[in-house]
C-alpha positions in Angstrom: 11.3 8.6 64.7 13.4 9.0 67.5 16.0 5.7 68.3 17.0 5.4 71.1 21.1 5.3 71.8 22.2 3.0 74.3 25.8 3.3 76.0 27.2 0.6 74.0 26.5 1.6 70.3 27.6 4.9 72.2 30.9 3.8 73.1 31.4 1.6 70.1 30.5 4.8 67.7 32.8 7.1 69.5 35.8 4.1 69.5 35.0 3.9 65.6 35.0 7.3 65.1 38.5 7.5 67.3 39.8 4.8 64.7 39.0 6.8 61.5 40.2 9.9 63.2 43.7 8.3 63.8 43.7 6.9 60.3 43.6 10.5 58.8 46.1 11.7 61.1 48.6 9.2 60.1 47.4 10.0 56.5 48.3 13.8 56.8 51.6 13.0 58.1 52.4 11.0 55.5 51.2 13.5 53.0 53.0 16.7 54.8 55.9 14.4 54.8 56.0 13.4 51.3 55.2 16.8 50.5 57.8 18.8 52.8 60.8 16.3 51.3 59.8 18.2 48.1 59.3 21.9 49.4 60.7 22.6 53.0 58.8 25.6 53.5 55.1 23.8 53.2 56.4 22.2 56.3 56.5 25.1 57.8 53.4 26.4 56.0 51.0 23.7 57.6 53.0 23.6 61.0 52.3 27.6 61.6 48.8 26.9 60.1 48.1 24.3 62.9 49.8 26.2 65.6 47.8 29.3 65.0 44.7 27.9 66.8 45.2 29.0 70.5 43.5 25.2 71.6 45.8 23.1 70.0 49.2 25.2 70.1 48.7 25.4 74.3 47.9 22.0 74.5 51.2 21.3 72.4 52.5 23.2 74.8 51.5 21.5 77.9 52.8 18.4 76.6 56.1 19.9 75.1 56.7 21.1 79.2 55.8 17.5 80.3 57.9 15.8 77.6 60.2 18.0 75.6 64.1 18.5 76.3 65.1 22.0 77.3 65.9 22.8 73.2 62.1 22.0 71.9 60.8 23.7 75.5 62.8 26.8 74.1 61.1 26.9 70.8 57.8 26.4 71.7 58.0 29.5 74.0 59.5 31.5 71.2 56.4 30.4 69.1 54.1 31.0 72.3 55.5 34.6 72.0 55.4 35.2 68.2 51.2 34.0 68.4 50.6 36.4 70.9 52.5 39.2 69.3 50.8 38.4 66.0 47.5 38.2 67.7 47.9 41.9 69.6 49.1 43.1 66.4 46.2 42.1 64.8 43.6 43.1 67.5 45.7 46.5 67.4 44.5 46.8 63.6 40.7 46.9 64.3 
């Protein structure tokens, strides 16, 4: 029972699923928010969590060069630098 997909149920789907994706991002701010005013370190937690995964930390990256002042520019290469030590360290230990 194959059904066929035409482009615009394709590009509605996609747009919908764009629209629930952006709903739980704003949720999870909220949350890690609420949550960090209470514990400062889950802040941390969940922002180290996130920046672990090579994709997403150098594509914060890319946009912190494009957009960021000289401060935040600072910091993410100091994060940059602390991944990749805590990745050789890790490779070092197999």
């Amino acid at each position: 029972m194959y059904k066929e997909i035409n482009m615009k149920n394709l590009v509605s789907n996609v747009t919908e699923l764009q629209e629930k994706l952006e709903l739980i991002g704003r949720l999870q701010i909220a949350i890690v928010d609420e949550i960090a005013e209470i514990r400062p370190d889950f802040q941390a937690k969940f922002i180290s969590i996130v920046l672990a995964q090579d994709k997403i930390r150098e594509e914060f990256t890319e946009h912190i060069n494009k957009v960021g002042d000289d401060d935040t520019k600072t910091m993410m290469m100091e994060l940059n630098e602390i991944a990749e030590d805590l990745k050789e360290n890790t490779n070092d230990a197999k």
